[in-house]
C-alpha positions, -999 to 999 in steps of 0.1 A, spaced: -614 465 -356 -595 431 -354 -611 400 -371 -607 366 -356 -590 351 -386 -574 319 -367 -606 305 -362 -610 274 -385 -654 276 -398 -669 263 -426 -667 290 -458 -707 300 -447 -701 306 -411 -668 323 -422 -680 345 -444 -712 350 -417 -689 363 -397 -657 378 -414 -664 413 -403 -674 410 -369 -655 428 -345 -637 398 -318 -658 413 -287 -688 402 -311 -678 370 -326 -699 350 -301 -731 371 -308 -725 363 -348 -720 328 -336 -752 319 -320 -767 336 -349 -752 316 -372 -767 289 -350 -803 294 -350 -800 304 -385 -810 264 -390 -779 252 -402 -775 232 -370 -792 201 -362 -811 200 -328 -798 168 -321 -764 155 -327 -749 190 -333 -740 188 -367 -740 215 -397 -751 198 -427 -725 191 -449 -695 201 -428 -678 182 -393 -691 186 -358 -695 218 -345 -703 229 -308 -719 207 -282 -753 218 -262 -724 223 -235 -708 251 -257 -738 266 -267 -748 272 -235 -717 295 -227 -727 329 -210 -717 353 -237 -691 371 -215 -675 340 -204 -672 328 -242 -658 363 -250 -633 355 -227 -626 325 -238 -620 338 -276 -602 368 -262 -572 338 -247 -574 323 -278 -565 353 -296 -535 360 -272 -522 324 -281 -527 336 -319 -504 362 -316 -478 350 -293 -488 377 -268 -478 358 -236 -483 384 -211 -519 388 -227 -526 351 -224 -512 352 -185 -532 382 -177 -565 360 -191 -555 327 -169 -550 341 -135 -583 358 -137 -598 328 -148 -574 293 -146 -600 272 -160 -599 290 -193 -561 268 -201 -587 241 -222 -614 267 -231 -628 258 -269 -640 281 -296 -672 270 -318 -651 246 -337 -637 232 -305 -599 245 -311 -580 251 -280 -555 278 -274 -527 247 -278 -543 241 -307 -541 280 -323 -505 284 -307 -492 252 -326 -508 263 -355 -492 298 -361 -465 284 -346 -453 301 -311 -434 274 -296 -430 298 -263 -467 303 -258 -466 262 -269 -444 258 -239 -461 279 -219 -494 264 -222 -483 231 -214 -469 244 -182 -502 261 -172 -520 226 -181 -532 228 -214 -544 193 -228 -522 176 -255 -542 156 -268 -580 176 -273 -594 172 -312 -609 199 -327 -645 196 -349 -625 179 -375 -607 153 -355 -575 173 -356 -550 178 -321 -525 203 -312 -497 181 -332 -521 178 -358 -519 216 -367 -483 224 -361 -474 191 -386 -498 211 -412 -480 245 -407 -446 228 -409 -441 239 -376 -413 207 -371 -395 221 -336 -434 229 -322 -441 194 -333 -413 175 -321 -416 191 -287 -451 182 -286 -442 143 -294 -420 142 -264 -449 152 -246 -469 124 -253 -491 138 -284 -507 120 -312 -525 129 -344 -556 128 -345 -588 118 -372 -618 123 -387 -639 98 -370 -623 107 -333 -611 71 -328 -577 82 -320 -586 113 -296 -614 94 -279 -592 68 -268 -562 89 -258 -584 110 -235 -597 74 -221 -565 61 -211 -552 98 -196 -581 109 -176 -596 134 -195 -634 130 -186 -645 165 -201 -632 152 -239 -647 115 -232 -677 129 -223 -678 157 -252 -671 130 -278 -698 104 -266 -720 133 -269 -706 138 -306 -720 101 -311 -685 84 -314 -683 46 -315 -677 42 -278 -662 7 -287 -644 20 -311 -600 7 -309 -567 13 -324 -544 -7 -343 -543 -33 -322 -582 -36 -315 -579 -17 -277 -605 3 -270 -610 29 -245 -627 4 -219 -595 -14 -217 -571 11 -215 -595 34 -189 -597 -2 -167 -559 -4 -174 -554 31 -158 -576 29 -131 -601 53 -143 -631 44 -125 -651 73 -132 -647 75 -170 -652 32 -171 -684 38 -151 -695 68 -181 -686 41 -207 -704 11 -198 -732 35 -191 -730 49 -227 -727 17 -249 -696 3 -242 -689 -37 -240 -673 -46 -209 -660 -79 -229 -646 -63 -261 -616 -82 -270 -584 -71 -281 -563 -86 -309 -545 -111 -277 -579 -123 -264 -577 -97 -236 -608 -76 -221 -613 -46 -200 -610 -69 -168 -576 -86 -179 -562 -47 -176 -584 -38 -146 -564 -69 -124 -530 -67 -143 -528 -37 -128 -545 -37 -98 -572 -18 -100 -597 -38 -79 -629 -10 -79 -624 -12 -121 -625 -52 -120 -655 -53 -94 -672 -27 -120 -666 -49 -147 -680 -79 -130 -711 -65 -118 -718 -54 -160 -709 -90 -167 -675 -86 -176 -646 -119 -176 -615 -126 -182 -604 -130 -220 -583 -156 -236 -555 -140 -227 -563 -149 -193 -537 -123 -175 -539 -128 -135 -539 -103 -111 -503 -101 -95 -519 -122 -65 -533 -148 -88 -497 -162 -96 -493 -201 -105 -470 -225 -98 -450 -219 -127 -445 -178 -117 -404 -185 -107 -382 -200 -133 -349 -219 -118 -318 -198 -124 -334 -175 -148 -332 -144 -128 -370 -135 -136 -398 -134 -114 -429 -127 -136 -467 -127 -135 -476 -156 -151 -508 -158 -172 -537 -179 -157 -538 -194 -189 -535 -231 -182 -494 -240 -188 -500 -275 -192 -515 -262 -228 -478 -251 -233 -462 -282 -222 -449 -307 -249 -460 -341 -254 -434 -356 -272 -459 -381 -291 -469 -351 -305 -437 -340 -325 -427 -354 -360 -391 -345 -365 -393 -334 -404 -356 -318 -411 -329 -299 -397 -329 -262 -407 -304 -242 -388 -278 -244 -362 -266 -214 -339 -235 -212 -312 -257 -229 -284 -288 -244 -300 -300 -261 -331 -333 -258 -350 -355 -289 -366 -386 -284 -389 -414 -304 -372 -451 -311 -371 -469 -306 -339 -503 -312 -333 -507 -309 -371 -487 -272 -375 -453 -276 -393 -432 -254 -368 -397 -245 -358 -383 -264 -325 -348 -250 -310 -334 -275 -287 -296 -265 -266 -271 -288 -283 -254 -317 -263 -288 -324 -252 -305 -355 -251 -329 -349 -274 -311 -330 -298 -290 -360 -304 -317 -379 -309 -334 -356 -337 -301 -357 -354 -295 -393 -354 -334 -392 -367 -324 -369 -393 -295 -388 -401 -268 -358 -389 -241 -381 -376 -216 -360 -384 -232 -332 -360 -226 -351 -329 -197 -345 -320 -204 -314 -320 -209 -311 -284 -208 -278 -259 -185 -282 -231 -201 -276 -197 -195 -242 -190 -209 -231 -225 -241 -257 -219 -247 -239 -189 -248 -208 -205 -275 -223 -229 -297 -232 -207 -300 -201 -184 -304 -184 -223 -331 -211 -228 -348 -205 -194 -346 -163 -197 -364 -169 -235 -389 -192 -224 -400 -170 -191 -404 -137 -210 -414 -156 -246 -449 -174 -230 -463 -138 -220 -454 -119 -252 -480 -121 -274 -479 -94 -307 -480 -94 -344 -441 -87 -345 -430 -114 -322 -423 -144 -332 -448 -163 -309 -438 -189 -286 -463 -223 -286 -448 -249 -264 -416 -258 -249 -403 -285 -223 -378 -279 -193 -371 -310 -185 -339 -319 -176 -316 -328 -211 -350 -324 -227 -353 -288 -232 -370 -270 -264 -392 -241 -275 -415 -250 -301 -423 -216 -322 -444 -206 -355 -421 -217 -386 -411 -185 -400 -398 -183 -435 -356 -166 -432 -340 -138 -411 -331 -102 -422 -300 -115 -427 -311 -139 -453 -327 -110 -471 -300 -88 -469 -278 -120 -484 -301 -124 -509 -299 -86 -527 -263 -90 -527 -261 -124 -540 -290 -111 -570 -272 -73 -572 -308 -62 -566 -319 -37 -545 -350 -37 -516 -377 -14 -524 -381 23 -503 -416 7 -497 -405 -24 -479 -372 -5 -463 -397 16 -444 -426 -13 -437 -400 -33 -420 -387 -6 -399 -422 3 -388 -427 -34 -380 -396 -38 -363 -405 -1 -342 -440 -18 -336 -427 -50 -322 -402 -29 -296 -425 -6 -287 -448 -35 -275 -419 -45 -253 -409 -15 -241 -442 -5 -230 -443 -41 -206 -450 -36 -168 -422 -39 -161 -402 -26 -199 -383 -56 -216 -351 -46 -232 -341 -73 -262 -303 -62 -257 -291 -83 -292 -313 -66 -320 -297 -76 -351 -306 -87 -386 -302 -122 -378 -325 -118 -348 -354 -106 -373 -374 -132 -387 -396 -130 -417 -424 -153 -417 -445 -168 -450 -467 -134 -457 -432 -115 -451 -441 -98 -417 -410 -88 -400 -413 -105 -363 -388 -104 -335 -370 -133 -321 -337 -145 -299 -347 -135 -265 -318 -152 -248 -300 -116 -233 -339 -102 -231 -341 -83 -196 -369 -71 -178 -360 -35 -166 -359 -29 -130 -382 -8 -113 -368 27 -113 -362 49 -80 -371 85 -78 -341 103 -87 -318 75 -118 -331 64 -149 -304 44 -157 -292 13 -139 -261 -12 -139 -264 -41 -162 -240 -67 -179 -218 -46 -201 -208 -58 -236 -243 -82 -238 -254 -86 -276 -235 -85 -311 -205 -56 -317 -217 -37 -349 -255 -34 -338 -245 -28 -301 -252 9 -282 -212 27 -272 -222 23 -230 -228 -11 -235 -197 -15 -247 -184 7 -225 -197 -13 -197 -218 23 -186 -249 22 -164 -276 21 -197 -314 16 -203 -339 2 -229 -326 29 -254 -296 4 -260 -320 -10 -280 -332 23 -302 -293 26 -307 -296 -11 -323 -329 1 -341 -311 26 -357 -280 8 -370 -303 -18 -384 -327 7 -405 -293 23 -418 -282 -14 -427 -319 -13 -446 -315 19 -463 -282 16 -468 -282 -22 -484 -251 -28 -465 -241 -29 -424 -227 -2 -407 -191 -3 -417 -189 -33 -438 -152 -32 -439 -144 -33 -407 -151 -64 -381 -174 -64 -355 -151 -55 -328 -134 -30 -348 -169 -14 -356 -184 -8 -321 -147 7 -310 -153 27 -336 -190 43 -323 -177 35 -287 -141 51 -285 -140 74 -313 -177 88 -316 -178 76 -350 -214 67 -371 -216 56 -405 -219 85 -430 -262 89 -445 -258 98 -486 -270 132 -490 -298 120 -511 -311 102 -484 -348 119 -473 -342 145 -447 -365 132 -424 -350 96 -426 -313 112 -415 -328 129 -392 -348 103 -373 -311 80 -377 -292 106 -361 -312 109 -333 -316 71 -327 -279 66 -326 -273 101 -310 -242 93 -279 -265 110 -255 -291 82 -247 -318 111 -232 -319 122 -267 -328 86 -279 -366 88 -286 -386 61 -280 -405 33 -300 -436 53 -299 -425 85 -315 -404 65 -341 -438 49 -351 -449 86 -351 -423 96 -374 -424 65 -397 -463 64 -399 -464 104 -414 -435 92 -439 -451 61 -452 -485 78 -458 -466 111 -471 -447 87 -495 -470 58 -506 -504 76 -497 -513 49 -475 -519 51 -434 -497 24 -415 -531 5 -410 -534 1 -443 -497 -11 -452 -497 -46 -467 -467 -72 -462 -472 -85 -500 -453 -57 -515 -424 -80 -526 -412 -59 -553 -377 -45 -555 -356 -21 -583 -363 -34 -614 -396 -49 -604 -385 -86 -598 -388 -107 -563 -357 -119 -546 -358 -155 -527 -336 -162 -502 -339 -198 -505 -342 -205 -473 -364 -216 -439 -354 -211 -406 -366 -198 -371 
């Protein structure tokens, strides 16, 4: 008789078990159970992960039989088997074995991409971790099943790990009470949060999931946990909307964090910007904290200089920072005759250009003062006063473009390590924006527009062409915008085009830019800009990947640059794809990447020289 060899047991149980007919596996099970190798408790086999819950124990046996008999159909592939099982018996879609596996889980892992599909369709849950942590994408990644896997990224699937953090959250934030509940019950940290210190209260009172907040602040879980922005479960609950969450909140003590995000009703007077085109939700965050008081600045040196606006070291309430102000203004002639730049004077913008400057200066400062994340180069004051407009930001250390200099100045080389920690920096930092309610597309991603600050942190800046994305109707997903916005090598072929195009304009720049890393060169360094994006736009063309380069790398270019932007994947699966390439490299998770890596080829440091913002 058939063994159930797909099912994943610890060697004891496994060998307990190895010859027991599948009809019987259940029986051998429960035996295996009361043996006394479970704890009464908390469910645990001593020495192994976390087995079944009190839930799956008490399973009738013909209903687990059943369960373990779709499971085997998803083993084999046997599709007409598996439909046979659900339509008696619909519920079974997310049944789990005794080590919790799902038949999404056994179908990635042998790796039948129909039955994947196929499961999916009939509601199968992405996301579920099995007694070890591990999901769906999990196992097919293991098995090297890479189509199964990709398919099962553009669904929305993550990793998982051993402590649960990752699942437990993910089924917080997409409904999935049954594997909340099952992992509270597992004893997971219920305050447990990702990367960015969100845990599962704020992204269940960012959903609107009343009933799974209600089973977490019941179970342990803080209603004021704080994020790494200063933002708690209530800042999510009224961002969104979701009054029942925020009144649940309130009545288990919860506030409003430093953040301080309003409610879209709770708008100040500072929501509309003149001629910037944006109407935001402002933070309830006191502006006047962002005004400047210009007895507070100490003009220390002139640093840099762009088309529209010049930069000044300064001091400000005690921080040395960067402070951009539009040139031909009033106080930007004043810093330069305080810095002593008279021959920068006359080096004034006529009025159509000015104009141009300051509806760039008003679109940065709108969407700048409500970003806040460890790849954005963060915003601290700024003034709008008329002839007296500046942004005063963190002083950041050089651009890309500096770095890139640099090498070629030195005829060194930039390490694979830091190639691929500024790529995931740079994929972290986009990802934040386009995940914004509503998505904010950058539209001039560059080298020059990627600052590297003291610690060497990769942080994005230049939010002059930013654009928030408008609200989507039910049938387009792409929408008419400016054509021919941002810089010609790094910009995406519709843009140029003037096309109808979307926030993966920006992937497109992504990718040129991680080729430009890679490479140790720009796309087509001997041709000009203009002559470059003709190039991609026109003739189809993309710069030619070495055929040393990783596999995975040329892979994950190709797609970001691919003409089609539907096949563009977004931020979040490039962090996917970057994150199992670091650790499969350097043996170290993305959590545990450190920016003071500064070696290169031939183990020495390169310095660019150089400060600017």
């Amino acid at each position: 008789m058939e063994t159930l060899r797909f099912l994943r047991l610890s060697p004891k149980a496994h060998q307990y078990i190895s010859d027991v007919s599948f009809l019987r596996v259940h029986i051998a099970l429960r035996s295996f159970a009361n043996a006394g190798d479970l704890d009464a408790t908390i469910h645990n086999v001593r020495g192994g992960g976390i087995m079944a819950s009190k839930k799956d124990l008490s399973i009738a046996e013909d209903v687990f039989a059943a369960g373990c008999k779709l499971l085997l159909g998803a083993a084999k592939g046997d599709k007409e088997m598996v439909a046979k099982l659900l339509s008696v018996n619909p519920s079974h879609i997310n049944f789990r074995d005794y080590d919790r596996r799902t038949a999404l889980h056994v179908a990635a892992s042998e790796g039948h991409k129909e039955m994947v599909m196929f499961l999916l369709e009939k509601g199968g849950q992405l996301n579920r971790s099995d007694r070890w942590g591990g999901s769906p994408l999990d196992d097919a990644m293991r098995h090297r099943h890479k189509e199964i896997a990709a398919l099962l990224r553009m669904k929305g699937a993550h990793t998982g790990n051993a402590d649960k953090s990752t699942s437990f959250i993910t089924a917080a934030s997409e409904g999935d009470f049954d594997e909340v509940k099952m992992l509270v019950e597992d004893k997971v940290n219920v305050n447990c949060s990702d990367y960015d210190k969100r845990t599962a209260l704020h992204l269940s009172a960012g959903e609107g999931r009343y009933d799974i907040l209600k089973f977490l602040l019941e179970n342990g879980g803080d209603p004021n946990v704080q994020d790494r922005f200063g933002g708690r479960p209530l800042d999510d609950a009224m961002r969104k909307g979701h009054g029942e969450c925020a009144n649940l909140l309130r009545s288990k003590g919860g506030v409003n964090g430093d953040d301080g995000i309003a409610s879209p009703k709770e708008k100040g007077p500072n929501d509309s910007l003149e001629d910037s085109g944006h109407a935001l939700n402002r933070k309830s965050l006191n502006v006047d904290s962002m005004k400047v008081a210009w007895k507070d600045i100490e003009v220390l040196d002139k640093i840099g200089a762009g088309e529209f606006g010049e930069i000044f070291k300064c001091r400000w309430r005690g921080s040395v920072v960067a402070a951009k102000c539009v040139k031909s203004a009033a106080i930007e002639k004043e810093w330069n005759k305080r810095d002593g730049a008279s021959d920068e004077l006359n080096n004034s913008l006529n009025a159509t250009s000015k104009q141009i400057a300051l509806n760039d200066f008003r679109t940065e400062t709108a969407i700048l003062r409500q970003l806040r994340h460890p790849n954005i180069c963060m915003l601290l004051a700024y003034s709008a006063m008329k002839d007296y407009e500046v942004m005063i930001s963190e002083l950041m250390k050089c651009s890309l473009l500096d770095v890139f200099k640099a090498h070629k100045i030195q005829g060194s080389t930039m390490s694979k390590k830091k190639q691929i920690r500024y790529a995931i920096e740079l994929a972290k930092g986009m990802n934040y924006l386009h995940t914004c309610q509503p998505p904010i597309l950058h539209r001039d991603l560059k080298p020059a527009n990627l600052l590297v600050d003291f610690k060497d942190t990769l942080k994005i800046s230049d939010f002059g062409l930013a654009k928030l994305r408008p609200e989507k109707d039910t049938e387009k997903d792409t929408f008419t915008m400016t054509g021919e916005t941002g810089s010609y090598r790094y910009m995406a072929p519709e843009v140029f085009r003037h096309e109808v195009y979307n926030e993966t304009v920006d992937v497109y720049s992504f990718a040129m830019i991680f080729y430009n890393l890679l490479a140790g060169h720009a796309p087509w360094p001997a041709m000009n800009g203009v002559r470059a994006v003709k190039a991609a736009a026109i003739e189809g063309s993309r710069p030619q990947i070495p055929r040393h380069w990783d596999t995975d790398l040329d892979g994950l270019i190709q797609s970001c640059w691919d003409e089609n932007p539907k096949v563009r994947p977004p931020f979040a699966q490039i962090l996917e794809v970057l994150s199992e390439y670091h650790f499969a490299t350097f043996k170290e998770t993305v959590d545990d990447m450190t920016s003071l890596d500064n070696n290169i080829v031939g183990g020495r440091g390169v310095f660019c020289g150089c400060t600017v913002s």
